[in-house]
C-alpha positions, -999 to 999 in steps of 0.1 A, spaced: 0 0 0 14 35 -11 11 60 15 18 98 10 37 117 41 45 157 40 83 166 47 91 197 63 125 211 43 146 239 45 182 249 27 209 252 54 222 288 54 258 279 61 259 243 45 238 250 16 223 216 24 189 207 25 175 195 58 140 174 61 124 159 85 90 143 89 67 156 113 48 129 133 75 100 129 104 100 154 140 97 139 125 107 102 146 130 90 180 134 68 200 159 48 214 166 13 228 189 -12 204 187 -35 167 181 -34 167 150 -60 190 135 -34 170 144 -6 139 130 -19 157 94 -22 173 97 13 137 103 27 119 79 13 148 51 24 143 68 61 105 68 61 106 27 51 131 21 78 118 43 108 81 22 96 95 -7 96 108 -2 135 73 12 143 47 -8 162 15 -9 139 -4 11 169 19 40 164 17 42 125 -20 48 132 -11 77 147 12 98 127 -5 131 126 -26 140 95 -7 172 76 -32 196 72 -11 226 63 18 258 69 13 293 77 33 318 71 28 347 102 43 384 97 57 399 128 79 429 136 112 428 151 
């Protein structure tokens, strides 16, 4: 069964690396220097962190439902 998950990303500013991780599943995340690699490297870590998961705890990875972006002044 083929199940979608949502990857929070962002480029490293002093690396230049891209940095994921997947909310909701604990030791999901990973880095690269480009986004092509980074896509591979997560979806290795997603199958291995499921496969360690107990199948109570894969029902509850949190659903994504979204990002906001908030303006404040500093």
């Amino acid at each position: 069964m083929m199940t979608k998950y949502t990857a929070y990303i962002e480029k490293d500013p002093e690396t230049g690396c891209y940095v994921a991780i997947v909310p909701g599943i604990p030791g999901a995340h990973t880095q690269a220097d480009t986004l092509d690699e980074l896509n591979v490297r997560l979806k290795e870590v997603i199958e291995l962190c499921l496969e360690e998961m107990d199948p109570e705890e894969k029902v509850s990875i949190p659903e994504f439902v979204g990002v906001s972006q908030i303006e404040v002044t500093v």
